[in-house]
C-alpha positions as CSV (number, residue, x, y, z in Angstrom):
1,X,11.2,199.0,-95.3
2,X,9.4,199.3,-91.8
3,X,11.7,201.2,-89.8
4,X,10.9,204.6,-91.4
5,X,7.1,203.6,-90.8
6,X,7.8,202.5,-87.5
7,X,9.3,205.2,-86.1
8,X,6.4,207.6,-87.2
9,X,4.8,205.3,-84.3
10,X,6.8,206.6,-81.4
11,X,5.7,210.0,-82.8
12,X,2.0,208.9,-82.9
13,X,1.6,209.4,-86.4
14,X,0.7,206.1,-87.7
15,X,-0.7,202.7,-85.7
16,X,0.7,199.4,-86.7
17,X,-2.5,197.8,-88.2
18,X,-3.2,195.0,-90.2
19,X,-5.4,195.0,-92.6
20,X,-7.8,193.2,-94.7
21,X,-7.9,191.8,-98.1
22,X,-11.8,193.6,-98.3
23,X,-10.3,196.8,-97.2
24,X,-7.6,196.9,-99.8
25,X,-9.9,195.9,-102.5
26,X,-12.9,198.7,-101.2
27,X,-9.7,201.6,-101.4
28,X,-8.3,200.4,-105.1
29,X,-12.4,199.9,-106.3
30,X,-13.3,204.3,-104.5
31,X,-9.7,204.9,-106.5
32,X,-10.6,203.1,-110.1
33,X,-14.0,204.8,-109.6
34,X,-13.2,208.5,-108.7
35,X,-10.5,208.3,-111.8
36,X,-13.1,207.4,-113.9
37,X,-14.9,210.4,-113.2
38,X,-12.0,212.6,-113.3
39,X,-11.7,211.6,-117.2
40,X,-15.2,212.8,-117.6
41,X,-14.5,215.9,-119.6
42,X,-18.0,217.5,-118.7
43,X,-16.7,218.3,-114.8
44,X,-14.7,221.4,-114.9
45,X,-10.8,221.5,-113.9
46,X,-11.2,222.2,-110.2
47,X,-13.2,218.9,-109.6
48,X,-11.7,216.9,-112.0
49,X,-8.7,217.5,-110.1
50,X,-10.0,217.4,-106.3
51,X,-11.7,213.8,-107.9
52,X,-8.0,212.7,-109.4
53,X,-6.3,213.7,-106.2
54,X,-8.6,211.8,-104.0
55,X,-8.1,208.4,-106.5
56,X,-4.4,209.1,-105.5
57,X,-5.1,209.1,-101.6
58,X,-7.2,206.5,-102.1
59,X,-4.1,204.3,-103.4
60,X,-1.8,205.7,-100.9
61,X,-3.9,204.8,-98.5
62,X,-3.7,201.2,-99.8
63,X,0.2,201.1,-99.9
64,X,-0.1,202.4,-96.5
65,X,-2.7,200.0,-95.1
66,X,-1.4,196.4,-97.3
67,X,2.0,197.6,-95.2
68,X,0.6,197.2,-91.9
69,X,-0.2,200.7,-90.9
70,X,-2.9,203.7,-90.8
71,X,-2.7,207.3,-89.9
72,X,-3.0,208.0,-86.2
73,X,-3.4,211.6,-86.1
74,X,-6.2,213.4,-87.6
75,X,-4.4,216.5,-88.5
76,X,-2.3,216.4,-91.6
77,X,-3.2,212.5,-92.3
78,X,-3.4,213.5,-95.9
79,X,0.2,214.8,-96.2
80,X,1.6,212.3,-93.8
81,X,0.2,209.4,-96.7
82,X,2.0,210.8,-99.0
83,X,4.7,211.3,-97.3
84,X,5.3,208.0,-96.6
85,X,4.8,206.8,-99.9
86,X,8.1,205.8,-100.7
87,X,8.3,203.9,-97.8
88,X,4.7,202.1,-97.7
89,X,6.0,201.2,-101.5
90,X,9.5,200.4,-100.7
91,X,10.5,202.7,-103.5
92,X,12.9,205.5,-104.2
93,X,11.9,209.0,-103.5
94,X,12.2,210.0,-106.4
């Protein structure tokens, strides 16, 4: 599972890091939170989206973190998480 991940180090895209139970649990709580407002039917499309879309960083961000790891690079750290998703997940692509 790591050796995708780790080689995104040599490239200075992600920093092995490990993380914390509280950290986790503060990412899955902003997630539960902001996809609880996205279901609020007074918000119009545009944020209820940018709201939902955030809730899913936010859990990619877990996967990415509870597998040792964070974003290096500023630039692009949004794709790069999601990127990485079947591999912070150990899942198929697909």
């Amino acid at each position: 599972m790591a050796k995708p991940l780790d080689n995104l180090i040599g490239a200075r895209q992600l920093k092995a890091e490990p993380s914390s139970p509280a950290e986790i649990d503060a990412l899955v709580k902003r997630a539960a939170g902001l996809l609880s407002d996205a279901g609020n039917p007074a918000l119009g499309p545009p944020s209820r989206f940018s709201l939902a879309y955030d809730a899913a960083f936010a859990l990619a961000t877990a996967a990415l973190r509870m597998a040792g790891y964070r974003v290096d690079a500023s630039r692009g750290h949004r794709a790069l998480v999601f990127q990485v998703l079947p591999h912070s997940v150990d899942a198929p692509a697909e």
